[in-house]
C-alpha positions as CSV (number, residue, x, y, z in Angstrom):
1,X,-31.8,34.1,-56.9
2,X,-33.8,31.1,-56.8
3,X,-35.2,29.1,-53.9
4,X,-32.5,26.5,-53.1
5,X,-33.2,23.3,-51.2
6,X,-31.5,23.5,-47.9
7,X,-28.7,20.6,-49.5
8,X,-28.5,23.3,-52.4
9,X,-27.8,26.1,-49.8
10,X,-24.9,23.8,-47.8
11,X,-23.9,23.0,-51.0
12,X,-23.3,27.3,-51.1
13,X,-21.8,27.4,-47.6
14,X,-19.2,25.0,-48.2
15,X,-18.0,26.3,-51.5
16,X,-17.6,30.0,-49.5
17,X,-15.5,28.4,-47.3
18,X,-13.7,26.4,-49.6
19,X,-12.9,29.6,-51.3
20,X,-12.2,31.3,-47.8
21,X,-9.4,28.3,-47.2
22,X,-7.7,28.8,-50.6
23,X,-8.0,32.9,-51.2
24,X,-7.2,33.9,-47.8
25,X,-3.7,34.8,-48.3
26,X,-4.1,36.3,-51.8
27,X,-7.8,38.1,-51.6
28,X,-7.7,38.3,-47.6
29,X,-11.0,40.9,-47.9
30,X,-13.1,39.1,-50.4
31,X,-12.0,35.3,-48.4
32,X,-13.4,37.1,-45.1
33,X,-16.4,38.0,-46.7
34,X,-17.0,34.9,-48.2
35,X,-16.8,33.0,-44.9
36,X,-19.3,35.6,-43.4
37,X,-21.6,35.3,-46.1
38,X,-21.2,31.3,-45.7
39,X,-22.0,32.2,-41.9
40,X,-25.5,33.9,-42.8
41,X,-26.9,31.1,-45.1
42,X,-25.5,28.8,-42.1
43,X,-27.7,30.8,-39.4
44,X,-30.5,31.3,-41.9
45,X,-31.0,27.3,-41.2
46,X,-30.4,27.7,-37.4
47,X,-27.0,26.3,-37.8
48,X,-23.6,27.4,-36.9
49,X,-21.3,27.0,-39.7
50,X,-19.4,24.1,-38.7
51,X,-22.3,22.2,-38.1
52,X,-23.4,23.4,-41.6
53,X,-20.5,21.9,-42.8
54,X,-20.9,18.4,-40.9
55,X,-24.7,17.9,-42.5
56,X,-23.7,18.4,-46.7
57,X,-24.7,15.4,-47.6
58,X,-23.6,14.4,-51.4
59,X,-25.7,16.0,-54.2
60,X,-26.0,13.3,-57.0
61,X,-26.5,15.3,-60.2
């Protein structure tokens, strides 16, 4: 995998939990998993994940 930037990296946290939010009621396994994978790149920047979530800042492309 390559090295992300750390707005790259929230950019990864928030889709996991985006996917979380929408799967949980049809993939309930794989959603979980995606939140604590989400949780890991979060602590991986010293953050918990809802404060990962507050700092994704836009990503113009």
């Amino acid at each position: 995998m390559p090295d992300l930037a750390p707005q790259e990296d929230l950019l990864v946290i928030e889709a996991l939990v985006e996917y979380h939010d929408t799967h949980a009621d049809e993939y309930p396994e794989r959603a979980s998993h995606a939140k604590v994978v989400a949780s890991a790149f979060a602590h991986e920047h010293g953050l918990m994940l809802k404060d990962a979530l507050r700092q994704r800042e836009w990503i113009e492309i």
